[in-house]
C-alpha positions as CSV (number, residue, x, y, z in Angstrom):
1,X,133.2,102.4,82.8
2,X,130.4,103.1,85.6
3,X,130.3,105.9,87.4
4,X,131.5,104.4,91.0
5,X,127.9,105.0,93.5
6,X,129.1,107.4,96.0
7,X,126.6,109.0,99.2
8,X,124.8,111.8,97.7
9,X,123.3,115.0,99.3
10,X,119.3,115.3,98.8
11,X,120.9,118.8,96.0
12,X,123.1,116.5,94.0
13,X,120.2,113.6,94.5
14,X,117.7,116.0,92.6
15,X,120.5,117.4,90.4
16,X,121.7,113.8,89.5
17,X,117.7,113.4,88.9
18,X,117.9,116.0,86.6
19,X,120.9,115.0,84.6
20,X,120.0,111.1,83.7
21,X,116.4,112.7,82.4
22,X,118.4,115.0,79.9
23,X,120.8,113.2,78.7
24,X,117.8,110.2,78.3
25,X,114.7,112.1,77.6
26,X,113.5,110.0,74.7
27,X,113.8,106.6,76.5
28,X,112.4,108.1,79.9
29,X,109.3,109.8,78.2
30,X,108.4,106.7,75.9
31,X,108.3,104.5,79.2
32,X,106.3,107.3,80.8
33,X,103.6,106.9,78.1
34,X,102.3,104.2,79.9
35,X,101.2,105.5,82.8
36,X,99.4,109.1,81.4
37,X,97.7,106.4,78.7
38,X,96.3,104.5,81.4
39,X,94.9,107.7,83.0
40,X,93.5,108.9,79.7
41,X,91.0,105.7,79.8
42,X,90.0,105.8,83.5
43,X,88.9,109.4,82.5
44,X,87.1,108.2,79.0
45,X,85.5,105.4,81.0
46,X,84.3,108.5,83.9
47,X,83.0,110.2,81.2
48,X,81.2,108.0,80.2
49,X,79.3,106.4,82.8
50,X,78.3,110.4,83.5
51,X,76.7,110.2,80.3
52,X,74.9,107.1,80.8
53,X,70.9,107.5,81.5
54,X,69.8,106.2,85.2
55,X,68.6,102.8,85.6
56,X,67.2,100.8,88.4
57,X,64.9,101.2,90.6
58,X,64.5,104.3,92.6
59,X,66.8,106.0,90.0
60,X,69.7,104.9,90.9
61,X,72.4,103.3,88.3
62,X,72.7,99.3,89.5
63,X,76.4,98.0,90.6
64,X,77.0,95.9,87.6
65,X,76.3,99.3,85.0
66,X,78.5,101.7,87.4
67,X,80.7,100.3,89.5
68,X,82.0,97.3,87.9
69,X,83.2,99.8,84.8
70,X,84.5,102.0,87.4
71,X,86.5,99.4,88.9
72,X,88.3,98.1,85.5
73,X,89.2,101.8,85.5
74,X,91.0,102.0,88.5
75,X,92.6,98.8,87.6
76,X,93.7,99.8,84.5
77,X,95.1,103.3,85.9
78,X,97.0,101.7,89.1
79,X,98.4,98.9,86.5
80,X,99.8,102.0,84.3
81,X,100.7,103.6,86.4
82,X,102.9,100.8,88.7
83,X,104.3,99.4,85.0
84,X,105.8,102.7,84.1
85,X,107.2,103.1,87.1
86,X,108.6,99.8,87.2
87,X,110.0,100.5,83.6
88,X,111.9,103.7,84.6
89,X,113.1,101.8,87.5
90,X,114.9,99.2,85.3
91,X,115.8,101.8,82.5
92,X,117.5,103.5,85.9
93,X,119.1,101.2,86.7
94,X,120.9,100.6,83.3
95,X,122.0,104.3,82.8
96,X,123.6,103.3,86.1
97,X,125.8,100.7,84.4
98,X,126.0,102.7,81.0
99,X,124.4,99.5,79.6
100,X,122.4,100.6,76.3
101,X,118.7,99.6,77.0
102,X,115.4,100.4,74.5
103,X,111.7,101.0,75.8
104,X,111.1,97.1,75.0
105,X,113.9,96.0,76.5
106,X,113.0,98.4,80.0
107,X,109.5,96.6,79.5
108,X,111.0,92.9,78.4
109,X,113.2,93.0,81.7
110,X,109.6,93.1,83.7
111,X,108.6,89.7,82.7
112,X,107.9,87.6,85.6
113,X,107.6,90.8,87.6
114,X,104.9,92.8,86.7
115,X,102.2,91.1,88.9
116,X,104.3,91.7,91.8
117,X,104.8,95.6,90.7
118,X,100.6,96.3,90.6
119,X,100.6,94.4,93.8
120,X,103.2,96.2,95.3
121,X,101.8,99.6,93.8
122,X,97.9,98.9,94.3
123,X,98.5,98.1,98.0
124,X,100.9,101.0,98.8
125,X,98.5,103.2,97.2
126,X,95.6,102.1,99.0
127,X,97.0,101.4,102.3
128,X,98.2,105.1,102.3
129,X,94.8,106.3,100.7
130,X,92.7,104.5,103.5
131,X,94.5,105.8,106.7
132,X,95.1,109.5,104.6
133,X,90.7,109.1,104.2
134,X,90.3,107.7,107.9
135,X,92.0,110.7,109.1
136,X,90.2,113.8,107.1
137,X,87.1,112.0,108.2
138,X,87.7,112.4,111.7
139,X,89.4,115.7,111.6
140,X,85.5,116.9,109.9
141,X,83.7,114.7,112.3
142,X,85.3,115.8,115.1
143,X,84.9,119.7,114.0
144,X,81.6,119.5,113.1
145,X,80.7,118.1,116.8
146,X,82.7,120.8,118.3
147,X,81.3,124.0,116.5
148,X,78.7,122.4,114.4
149,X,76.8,126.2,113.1
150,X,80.4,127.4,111.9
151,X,80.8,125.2,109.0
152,X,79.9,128.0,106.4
153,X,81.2,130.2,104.3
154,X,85.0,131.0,103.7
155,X,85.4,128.9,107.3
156,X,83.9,126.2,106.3
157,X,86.2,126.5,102.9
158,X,88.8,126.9,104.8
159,X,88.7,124.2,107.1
160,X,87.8,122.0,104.4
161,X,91.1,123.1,102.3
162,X,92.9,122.5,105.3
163,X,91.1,119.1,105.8
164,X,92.9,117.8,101.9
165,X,95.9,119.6,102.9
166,X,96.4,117.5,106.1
167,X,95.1,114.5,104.2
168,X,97.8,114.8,101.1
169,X,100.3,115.2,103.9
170,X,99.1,112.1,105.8
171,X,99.2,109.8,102.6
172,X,102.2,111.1,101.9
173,X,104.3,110.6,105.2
174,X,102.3,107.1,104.9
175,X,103.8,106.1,101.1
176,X,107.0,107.3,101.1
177,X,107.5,104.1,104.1
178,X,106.8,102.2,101.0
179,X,108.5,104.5,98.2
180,X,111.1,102.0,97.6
181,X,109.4,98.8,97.3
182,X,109.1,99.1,93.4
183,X,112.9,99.4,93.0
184,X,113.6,96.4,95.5
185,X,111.0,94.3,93.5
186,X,112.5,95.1,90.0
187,X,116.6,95.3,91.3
188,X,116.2,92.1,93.9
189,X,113.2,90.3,92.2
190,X,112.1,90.4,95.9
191,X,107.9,89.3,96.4
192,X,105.4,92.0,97.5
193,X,105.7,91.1,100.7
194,X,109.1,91.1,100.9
195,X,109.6,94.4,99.0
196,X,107.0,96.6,101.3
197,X,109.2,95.3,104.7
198,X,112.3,96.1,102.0
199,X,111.4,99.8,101.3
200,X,110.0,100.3,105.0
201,X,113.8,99.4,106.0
202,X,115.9,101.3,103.3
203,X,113.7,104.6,103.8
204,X,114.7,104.9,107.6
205,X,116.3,107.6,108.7
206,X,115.4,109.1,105.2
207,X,112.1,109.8,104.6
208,X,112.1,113.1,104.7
209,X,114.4,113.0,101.5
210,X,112.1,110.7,99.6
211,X,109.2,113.6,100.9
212,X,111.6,116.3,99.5
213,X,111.8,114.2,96.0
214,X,107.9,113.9,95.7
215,X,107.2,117.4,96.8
216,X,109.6,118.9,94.4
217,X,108.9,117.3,91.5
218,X,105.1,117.2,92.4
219,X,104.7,120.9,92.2
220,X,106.8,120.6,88.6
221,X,104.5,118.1,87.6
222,X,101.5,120.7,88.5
223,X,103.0,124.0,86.9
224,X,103.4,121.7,83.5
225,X,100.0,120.4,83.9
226,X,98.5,124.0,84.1
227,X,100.3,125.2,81.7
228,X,99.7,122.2,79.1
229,X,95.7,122.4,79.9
230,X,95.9,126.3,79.7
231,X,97.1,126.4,76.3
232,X,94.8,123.6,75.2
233,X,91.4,125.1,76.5
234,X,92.5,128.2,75.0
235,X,93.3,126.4,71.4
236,X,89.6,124.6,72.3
237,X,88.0,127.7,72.6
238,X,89.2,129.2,69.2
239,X,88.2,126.4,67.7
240,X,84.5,126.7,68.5
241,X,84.5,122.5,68.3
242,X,83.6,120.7,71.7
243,X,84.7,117.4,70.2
244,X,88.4,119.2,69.4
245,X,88.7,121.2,73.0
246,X,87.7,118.0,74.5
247,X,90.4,116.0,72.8
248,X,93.1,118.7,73.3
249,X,92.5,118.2,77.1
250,X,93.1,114.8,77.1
251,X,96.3,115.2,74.9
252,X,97.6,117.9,76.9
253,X,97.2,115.9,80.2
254,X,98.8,112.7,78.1
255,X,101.7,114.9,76.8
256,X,102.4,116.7,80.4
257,X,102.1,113.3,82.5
258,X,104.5,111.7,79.8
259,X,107.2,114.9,80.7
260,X,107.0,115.1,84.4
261,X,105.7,111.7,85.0
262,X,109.7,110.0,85.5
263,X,111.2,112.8,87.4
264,X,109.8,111.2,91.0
265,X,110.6,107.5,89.6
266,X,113.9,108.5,88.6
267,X,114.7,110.4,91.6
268,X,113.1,107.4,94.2
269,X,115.4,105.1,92.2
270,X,118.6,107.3,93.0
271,X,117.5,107.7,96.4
272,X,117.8,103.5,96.9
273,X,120.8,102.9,95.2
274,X,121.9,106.3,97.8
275,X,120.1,103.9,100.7
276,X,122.0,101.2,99.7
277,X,125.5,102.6,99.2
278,X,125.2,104.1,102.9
279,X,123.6,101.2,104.9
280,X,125.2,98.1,103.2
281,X,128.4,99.3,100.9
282,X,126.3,98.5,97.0
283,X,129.2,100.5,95.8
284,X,131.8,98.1,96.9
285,X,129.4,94.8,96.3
286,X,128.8,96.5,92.8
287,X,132.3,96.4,92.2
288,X,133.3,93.2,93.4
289,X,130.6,91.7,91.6
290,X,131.9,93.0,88.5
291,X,135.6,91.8,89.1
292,X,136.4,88.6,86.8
293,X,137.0,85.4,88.8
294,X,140.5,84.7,89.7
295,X,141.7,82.3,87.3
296,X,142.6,78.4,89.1
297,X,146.3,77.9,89.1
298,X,147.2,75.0,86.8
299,X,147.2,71.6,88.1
300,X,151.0,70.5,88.3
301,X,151.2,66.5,87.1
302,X,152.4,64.1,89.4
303,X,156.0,63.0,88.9
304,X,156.3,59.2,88.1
């Protein structure tokens, strides 16, 4: 029988998080591939267009040889990336129900969705990104007017940490409005329109969970990263083969994306069905929704 939804604390959010991904590691991690895969080719494609010569006049590379490549990159990465998070969101949702689902099935659900999902993805992303840009820029700009011969040394390193510190924070505080947009899209086949005002709704009053979630698992996601790429510029260096380091890097970084990468899903996903118990009863409607019909009483004949 499902485990009846019940309000949970952000501990037992993170330490229900922690649970589902255990007892389901192999399902979560083969529908986080997606996502670290995408990233592997928008860094091949980087790599790439490094490596190709200067063209064009004045020596710089034309639009259609840099930018256009650059741009299928980003698509292909966002796409990845919103697709695996849409897949952990419906395998989420079927641990939930102690329904057995596969990595195709998590994947099959998506059809007539997936669109939607990059939409809804893509725009959060970038809507975040833009205003988290807009203000750095004006933090610098408005430094370097006020004291513009300190902007040297360790200061100017400083200050210039503390500019991407403030930025991460402002694109954060901006996307986790939107955090739950994904889950309405893929639970309520809501449109993208409909699932930003969705998640922008359900995340009041709680944003500073959903902030908690990212952080947390964020800073996981790091430590794993460092210590995957550690191990595999080490293993690159003994192997005195640039080809070999090279491709350890990009396994390691597809290996530790695949780990961490549905911790933050999984936990988002908890955190709307948490939403949704508190602000509209889904525990009760989950139930009653799963109650047979009553059964019509019998139609008596008519006496003669």
């Amino acid at each position: 029988m499902p485990e009846p939804l019940r309000p949970m604390s952000t501990g037992q959010l993170l330490d229900h998080t922690l649970t589902i991904y255990r007892r389901n590691f192999p399902l979560f991690v083969g529908i986080a591939t997606v996502g670290p895969a995408a990233g592997v080719i928008f860094q091949l494609i980087t790599v790439g267009l490094r490596s190709v010569p200067v063209a064009g006049r004045h020596g710089a590379r034309p639009f259609a040889g840099f930018g256009v490549p650059l741009l299928v990159g980003w698509a292909i990465l966002l796409g990845g990336m919103a697709i695996a998070n849409a897949g952990t969101v419906r395998a989420v949702a079927a641990v939930h129900l102690e329904q057995k689902i596969a990595i195709g099935r998590a994947y099959g659900a998506l059809r007539g969705r997936i669109l939607r999902v990059i939409g809804i993805f893509s725009l959060a992303t970038t809507i975040s990104g833009l205003i988290a840009g807009l203000a750095a820029f004006m933090f610098a700009f408005v430094l370097a007017i006020a004291s513009p011969g300190s902007l040297s040394g360790r200061l100017g390193f400083g200050i210039g940490f503390g500019a991407v510190i403030g930025a991460v924070a402002v694109f954060l505080a901006i996307y986790i409005r939107y955090a739950l947009a994904i889950q309405a899209c893929v639970v309520e086949d809501l449109s993208v329109r409909s699932s930003l005002k969705r998640s922008v709704q359900l995340s009041k009053g709680s944003r500073w969970r959903a902030a908690s979630v990212y952080i947390i698992f964020l800073i996981l996601a790091g430590i794993t990263n460092y210590g995957f790429s550690y191990v595999s510029v080490r293993t690159g260096l003994l192997l005195h083969n640039r080809f070999a380091a090279t491709t350890l890097i990009y396994a390691a970084g597809f290996v530790s994306g695949s780990i961490t990468g549905p911790l933050a899903t999984i936990g988002i996903s908890l955190l709307y069905y948490d939403e949704r118990v508190r602000k509209e009863a889904f525990d009760l409607q989950l139930m009653l929704a799963s109650l047979d019909p009553p059964e019509m009483p019998m139609a008596i004949p008519a006496q003669a």
